[in-house]
C-alpha positions in Angstrom: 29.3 41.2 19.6 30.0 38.1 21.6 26.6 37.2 21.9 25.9 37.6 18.3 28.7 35.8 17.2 27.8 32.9 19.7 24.5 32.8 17.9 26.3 32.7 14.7 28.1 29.7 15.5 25.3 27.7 17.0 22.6 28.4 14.0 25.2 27.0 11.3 26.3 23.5 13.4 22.3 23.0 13.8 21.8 23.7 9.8 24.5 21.7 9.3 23.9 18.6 11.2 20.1 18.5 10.8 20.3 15.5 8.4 18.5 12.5 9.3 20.0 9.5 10.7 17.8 6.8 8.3 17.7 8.5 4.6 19.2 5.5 3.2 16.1 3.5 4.9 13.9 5.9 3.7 15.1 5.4 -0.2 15.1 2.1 0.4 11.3 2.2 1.4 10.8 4.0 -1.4 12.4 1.4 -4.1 11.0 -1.4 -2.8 7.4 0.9 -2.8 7.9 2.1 -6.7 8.9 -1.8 -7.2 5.8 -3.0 -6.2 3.6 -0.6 -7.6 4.9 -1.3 -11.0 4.8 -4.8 -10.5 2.7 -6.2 -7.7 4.0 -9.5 -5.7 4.5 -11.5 -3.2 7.2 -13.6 -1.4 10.5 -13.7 -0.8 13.5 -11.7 -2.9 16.6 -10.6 -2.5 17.7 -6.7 -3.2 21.3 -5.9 -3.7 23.4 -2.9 -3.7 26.8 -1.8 -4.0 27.3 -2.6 -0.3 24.5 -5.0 0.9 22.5 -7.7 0.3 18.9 -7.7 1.6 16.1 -10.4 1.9 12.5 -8.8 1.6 9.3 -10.2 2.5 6.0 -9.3 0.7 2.8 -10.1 1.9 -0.5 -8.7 1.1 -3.3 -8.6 3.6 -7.6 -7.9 2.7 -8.1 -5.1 4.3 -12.0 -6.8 4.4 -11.2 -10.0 6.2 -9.4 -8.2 9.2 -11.5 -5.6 11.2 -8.5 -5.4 14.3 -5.4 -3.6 12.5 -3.2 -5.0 15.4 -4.2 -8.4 14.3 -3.7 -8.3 11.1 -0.4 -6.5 12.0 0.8 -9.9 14.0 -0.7 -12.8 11.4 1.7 -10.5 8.5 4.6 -10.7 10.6 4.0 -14.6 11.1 3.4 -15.2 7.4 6.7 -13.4 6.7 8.4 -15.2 9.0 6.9 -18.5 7.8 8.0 -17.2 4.0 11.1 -16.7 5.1 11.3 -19.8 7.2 10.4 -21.7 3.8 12.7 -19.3 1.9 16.0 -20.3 3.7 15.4 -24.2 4.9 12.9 -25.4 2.1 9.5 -27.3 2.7 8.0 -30.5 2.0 4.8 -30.7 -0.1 2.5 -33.3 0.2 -0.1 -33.2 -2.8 -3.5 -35.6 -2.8 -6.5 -35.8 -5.2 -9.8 -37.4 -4.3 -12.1 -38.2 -6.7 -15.6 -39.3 -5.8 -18.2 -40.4 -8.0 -21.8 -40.8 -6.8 -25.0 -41.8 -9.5 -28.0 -40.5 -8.7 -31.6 -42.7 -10.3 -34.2 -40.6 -11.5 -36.9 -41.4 -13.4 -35.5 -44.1 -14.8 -31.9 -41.8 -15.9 -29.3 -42.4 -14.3 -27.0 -39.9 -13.4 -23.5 -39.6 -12.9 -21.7 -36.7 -11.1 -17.6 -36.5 -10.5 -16.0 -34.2 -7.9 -12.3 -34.1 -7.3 -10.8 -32.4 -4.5 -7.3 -31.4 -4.3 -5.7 -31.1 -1.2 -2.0 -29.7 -0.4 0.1 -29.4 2.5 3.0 -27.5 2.8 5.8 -28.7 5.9 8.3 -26.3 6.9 10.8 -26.6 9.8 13.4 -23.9 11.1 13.2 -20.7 12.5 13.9 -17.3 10.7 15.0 -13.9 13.6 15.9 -10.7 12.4 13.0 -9.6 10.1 11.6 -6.1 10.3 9.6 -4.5 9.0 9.9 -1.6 6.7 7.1 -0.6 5.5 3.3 -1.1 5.0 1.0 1.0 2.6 -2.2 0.2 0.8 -2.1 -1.4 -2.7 -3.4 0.7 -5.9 -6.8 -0.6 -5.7 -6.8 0.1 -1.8 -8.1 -3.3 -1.0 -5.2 -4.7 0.6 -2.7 -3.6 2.9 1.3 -4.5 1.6 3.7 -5.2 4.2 7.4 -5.3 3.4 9.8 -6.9 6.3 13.5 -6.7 5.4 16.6 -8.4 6.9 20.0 -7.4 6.0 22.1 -10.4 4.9 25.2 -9.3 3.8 27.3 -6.4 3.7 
């Protein structure tokens, strides 16, 4: 009867306590997923909720252009951080245009051919800690693979 009763005990306290430590990660993985699908981007936004504030990071990697899953792994983390980075302490953009014209003789035509090209650099300084990542599944199409890195920035 003892036994039994010991048994008792022990099987309700393990029902009872068997929830999981991260189900308000898990729905928020799941918002930010259902978010995405039904509106595909990329960059920097910030989620609120009742309680808390959160800065996510959305960056879509070609499956095609990376055969090593670890390195496309690392260069996602780095362009989060970098959007981030750009996010919190701005950038500087430096825009120029080149246009070169050539004329070609032929025949007695001449012949004249433009080509611009554009070129544009982006300057960032500063240094963004605390992102991590969330979650990462494969877009509808399956041709990319989203990552979502999140940082908690209020409460």
């Amino acid at each position: 009867m003892k036994i039994l009763f010991t048994l008792i005990i022990i099987s309700i306290c393990s029902v009872g306590c068997a929830q999981s430590f991260n189900d308000d990660k898990i729905a928020f993985t799941n918002f930010v997923k259902r978010m995405y699908m039904s509106s595909p981007f990329d960059g920097v936004k910030i989620i609120e909720d009742y309680d808390h504030q959160y800065m996510i990071s959305v960056i879509g990697m070609d499956k095609a252009k990376y055969a090593d899953p670890s390195v496309m792994n690392r260069v996602a983390q780095v362009k989060a951080q970098s959007q981030v980075n750009t996010f919190l302490n701005g950038a500087s953009i430096d825009m120029s245009l080149v246009v070169r014209t050539t004329e070609t003789t032929e025949a007695g035509q001449s012949k004249v051919t433009t080509e611009s090209l554009e070129q544009i650099k982006q300057n960032s300084t500063g240094f963004s800690q605390g992102l991590e990542l969330l979650s990462n599944f494969e877009n509808a199409e399956g041709k990319k693979v989203v990552y979502v890195y999140v940082r908690e920035i209020k409460k």
